[in-house]
C-alpha positions as CSV (number, residue, x, y, z in Angstrom):
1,X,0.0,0.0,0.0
2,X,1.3,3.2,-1.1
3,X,1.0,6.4,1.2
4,X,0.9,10.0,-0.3
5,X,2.4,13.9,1.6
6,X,2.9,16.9,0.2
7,X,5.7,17.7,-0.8
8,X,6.5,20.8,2.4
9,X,5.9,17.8,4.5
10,X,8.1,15.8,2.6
11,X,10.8,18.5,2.5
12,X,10.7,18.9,6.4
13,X,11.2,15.0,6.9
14,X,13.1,14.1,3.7
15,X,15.6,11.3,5.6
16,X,13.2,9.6,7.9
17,X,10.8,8.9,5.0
18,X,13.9,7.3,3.3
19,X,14.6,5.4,6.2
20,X,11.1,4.2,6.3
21,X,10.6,3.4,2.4
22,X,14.1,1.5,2.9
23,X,12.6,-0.8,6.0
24,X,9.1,-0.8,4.6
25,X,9.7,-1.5,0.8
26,X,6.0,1.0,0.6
27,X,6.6,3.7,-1.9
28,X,5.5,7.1,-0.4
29,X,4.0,10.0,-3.1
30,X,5.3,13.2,-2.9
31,X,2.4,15.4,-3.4
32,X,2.2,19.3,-4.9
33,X,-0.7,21.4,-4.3
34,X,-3.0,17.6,-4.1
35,X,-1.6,16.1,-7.7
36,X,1.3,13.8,-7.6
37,X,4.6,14.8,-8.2
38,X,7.5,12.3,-7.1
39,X,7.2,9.2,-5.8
40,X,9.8,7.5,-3.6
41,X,10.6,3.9,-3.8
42,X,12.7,1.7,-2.5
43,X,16.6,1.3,-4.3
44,X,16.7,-2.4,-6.3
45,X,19.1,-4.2,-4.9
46,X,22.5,-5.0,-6.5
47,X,25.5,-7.4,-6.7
48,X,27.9,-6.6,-4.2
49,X,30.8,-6.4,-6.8
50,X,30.3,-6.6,-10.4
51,X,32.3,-9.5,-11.1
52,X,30.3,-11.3,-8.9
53,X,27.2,-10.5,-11.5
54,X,29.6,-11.9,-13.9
55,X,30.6,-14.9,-12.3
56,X,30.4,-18.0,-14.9
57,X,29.5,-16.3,-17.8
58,X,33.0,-16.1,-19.4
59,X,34.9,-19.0,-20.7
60,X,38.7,-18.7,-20.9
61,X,39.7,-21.1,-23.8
62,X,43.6,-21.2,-24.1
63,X,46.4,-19.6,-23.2
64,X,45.3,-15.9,-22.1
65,X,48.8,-14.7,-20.7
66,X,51.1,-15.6,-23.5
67,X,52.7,-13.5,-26.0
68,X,51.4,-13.8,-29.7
69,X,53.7,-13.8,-32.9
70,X,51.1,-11.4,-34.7
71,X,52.0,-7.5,-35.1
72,X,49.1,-5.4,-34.5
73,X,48.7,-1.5,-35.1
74,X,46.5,0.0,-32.8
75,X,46.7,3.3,-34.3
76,X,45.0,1.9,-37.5
């Protein structure tokens, strides 16, 4: 259930309703002059590191650290 404050209200007790959204997961509606402006919501959560999202989805096939007898330009 979503709840709904203007937006002065809102202003005056910006971090608690963070706080609250964040424990809660219930979106709050910031509200200007009675019509809905803003709505808060709670962050989606995310890996911890991003290798960790990656984790098994890259195959090393070979030998990655060798040198290679190929000249390459990389200004080309």
């Amino acid at each position: 259930m979503e709840s709904s404050m203007p937006a002065g209200k809102f202003k005056a007790s910006c971090l608690k309703v963070m706080d609250e959204v964040a424990a809660t997961g219930r979106p709050v509606i910031i509200t200007k002059r009675g019509k809905a402006v803003a709505k808060l919501v709670p962050a989606a959560s995310r890996p911890a590191e991003v290798a960790d999202a990656l984790a098994g989805s890259v195959e090393i096939v070979g030998d990655i650290l060798s040198p290679i007898d190929v000249k390459w330009n990389a200004a080309a």
